[in-house]
C-alpha positions as CSV (number, residue, x, y, z in Angstrom):
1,X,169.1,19.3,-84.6
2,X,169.8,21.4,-87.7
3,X,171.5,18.3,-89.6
4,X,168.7,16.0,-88.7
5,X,166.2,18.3,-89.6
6,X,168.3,18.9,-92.8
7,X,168.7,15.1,-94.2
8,X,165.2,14.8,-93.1
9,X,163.7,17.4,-95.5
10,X,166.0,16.7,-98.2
11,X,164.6,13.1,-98.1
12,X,161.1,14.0,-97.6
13,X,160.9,17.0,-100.1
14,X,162.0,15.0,-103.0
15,X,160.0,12.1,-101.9
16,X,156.9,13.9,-101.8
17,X,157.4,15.9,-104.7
18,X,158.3,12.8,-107.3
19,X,158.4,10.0,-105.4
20,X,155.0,9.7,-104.2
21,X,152.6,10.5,-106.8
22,X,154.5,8.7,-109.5
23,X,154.9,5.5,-106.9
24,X,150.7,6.1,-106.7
25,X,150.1,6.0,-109.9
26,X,152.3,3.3,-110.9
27,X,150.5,1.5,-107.9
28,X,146.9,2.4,-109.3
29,X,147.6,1.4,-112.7
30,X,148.9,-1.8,-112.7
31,X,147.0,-3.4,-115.8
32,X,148.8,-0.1,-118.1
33,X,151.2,-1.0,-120.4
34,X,155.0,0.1,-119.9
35,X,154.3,2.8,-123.0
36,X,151.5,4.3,-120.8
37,X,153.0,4.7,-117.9
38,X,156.8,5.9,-118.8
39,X,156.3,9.1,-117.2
40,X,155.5,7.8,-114.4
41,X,158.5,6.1,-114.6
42,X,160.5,8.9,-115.6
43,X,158.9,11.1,-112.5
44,X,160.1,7.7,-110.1
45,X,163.6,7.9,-111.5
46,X,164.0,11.6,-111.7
47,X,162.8,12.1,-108.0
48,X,165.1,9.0,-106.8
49,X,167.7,10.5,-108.3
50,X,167.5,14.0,-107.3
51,X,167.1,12.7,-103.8
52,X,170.0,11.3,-103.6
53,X,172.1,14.4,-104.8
54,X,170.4,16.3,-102.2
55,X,170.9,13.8,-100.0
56,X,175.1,13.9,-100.8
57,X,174.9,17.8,-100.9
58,X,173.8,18.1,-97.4
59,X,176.2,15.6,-96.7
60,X,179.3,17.0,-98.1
61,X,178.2,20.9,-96.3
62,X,178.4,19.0,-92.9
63,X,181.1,17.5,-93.7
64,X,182.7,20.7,-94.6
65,X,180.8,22.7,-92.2
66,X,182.8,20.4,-89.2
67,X,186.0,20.5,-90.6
68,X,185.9,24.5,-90.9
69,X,184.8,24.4,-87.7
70,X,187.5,21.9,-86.3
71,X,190.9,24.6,-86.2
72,X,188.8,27.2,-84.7
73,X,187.6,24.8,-81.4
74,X,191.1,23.8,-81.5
75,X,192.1,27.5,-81.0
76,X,189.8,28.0,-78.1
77,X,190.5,24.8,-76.3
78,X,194.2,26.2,-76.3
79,X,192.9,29.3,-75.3
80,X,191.2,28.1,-72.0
C-alpha cells in the first residue's frame, strides 16, 4: 500500500502543482502568441520534469528499500 500510495502522490503532487494550471492556461489561451504564454510553458516543462525525478526517486528508495530488506528475510527464513 505504502509504494502505491507513494508513486501516486509523487505523480499527483507535481501534477497538480505545475501541471494543471499551466496545461489550463495554455488550454484557455489558445489565440496568445508563443511570447505571451512562455511561462506557461516554462511552468508545463518544469512540472514535467520534476515529476519525473520524483517519480525515479521513489523508485530508486524501493528499489533499495527491497534489497536492504532481502539478506535480513533470508536470515529468518534460515532461522525457522
Amino acid at each position: 500500500v505504502e509504494v502505491v500510495f507513494g508513486f501516486t502522490g509523487a505523480a499527483a503532487s507535481t501534477a497538480l502543482s505545475f501541471g494543471l494550471p499551466a496545461a489550463i492556461d495554455l488550454r484557455l489561451g489558445r489565440a496568445a502568441a508563443l511570447r505571451e504564454r512562455a511561462g506557461s510553458w516554462a511552468l508545463l516543462l518544469v512540472g514535467s520534469g520534476l515529476g519525473a525525478v520524483s517519480l525515479a526517486n521513489h523508485a530508486r528508495d524501493v528499489i533499495l528499500e527491497a534489497s536492504a530488506a532481502a539478506p535480513v528475510a533470508a536470515a529468518a527464513r534460515r532461522v525457522w
